[in-house]
N, C-alpha and C positions, 0 to 999 in steps of 0.2 A: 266702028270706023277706025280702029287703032290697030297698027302692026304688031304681033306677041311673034316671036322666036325666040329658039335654042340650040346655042350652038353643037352642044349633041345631048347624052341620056344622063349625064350625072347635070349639066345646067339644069335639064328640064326639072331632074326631082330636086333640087336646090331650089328652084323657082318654087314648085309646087309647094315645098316644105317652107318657104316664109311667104307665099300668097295665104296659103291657111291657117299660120299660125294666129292665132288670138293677140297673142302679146310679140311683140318685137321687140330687137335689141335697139337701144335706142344709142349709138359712137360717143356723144355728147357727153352722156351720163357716164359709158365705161369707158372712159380717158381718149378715145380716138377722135378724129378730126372729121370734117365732113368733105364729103368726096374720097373719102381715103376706102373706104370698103365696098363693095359692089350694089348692098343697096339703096346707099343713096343714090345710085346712079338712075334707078330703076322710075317709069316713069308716074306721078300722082296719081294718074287713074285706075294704074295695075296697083297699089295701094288702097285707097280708096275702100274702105266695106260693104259701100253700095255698090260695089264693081266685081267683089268675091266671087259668088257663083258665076257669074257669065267666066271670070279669067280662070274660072278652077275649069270649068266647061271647054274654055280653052284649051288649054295647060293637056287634059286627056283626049282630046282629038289631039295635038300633037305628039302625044304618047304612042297613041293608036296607030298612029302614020309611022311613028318610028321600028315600030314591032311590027 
């Protein structure tokens, strides 16, 4: 029930490469602010680890469509 786009093919593997990552960078810890990098912008549920597979599931129909 949530809207996922990208603005073209490098967003989408940006997206995909920190949807999958295990660990994230966390701004707080390496001296940035919040709001200041793009993904805090991003929204809780495309974070979320119980949301991984469906957004990864996402993420490659968007691909698919792009190619």
């Amino acid at each position: 029930g949530h809207e996922l786009w990208a603005y073209n093919g490098a967003h989408l593997a940006w997206l995909r490469d920190f949807v999958a990552a295990k660990l994230r960078p966390n701004p707080r810890v390496e001296g940035g602010h919040q709001n200041q990098q793009l993904a805090s912008r991003l929204p809780r549920w495309m974070l979320d680890a119980k949301n991984r597979e469906r957004v990864m599931e996402s993420l490659a129909w968007l691909d698919g469509r792009l190619h």
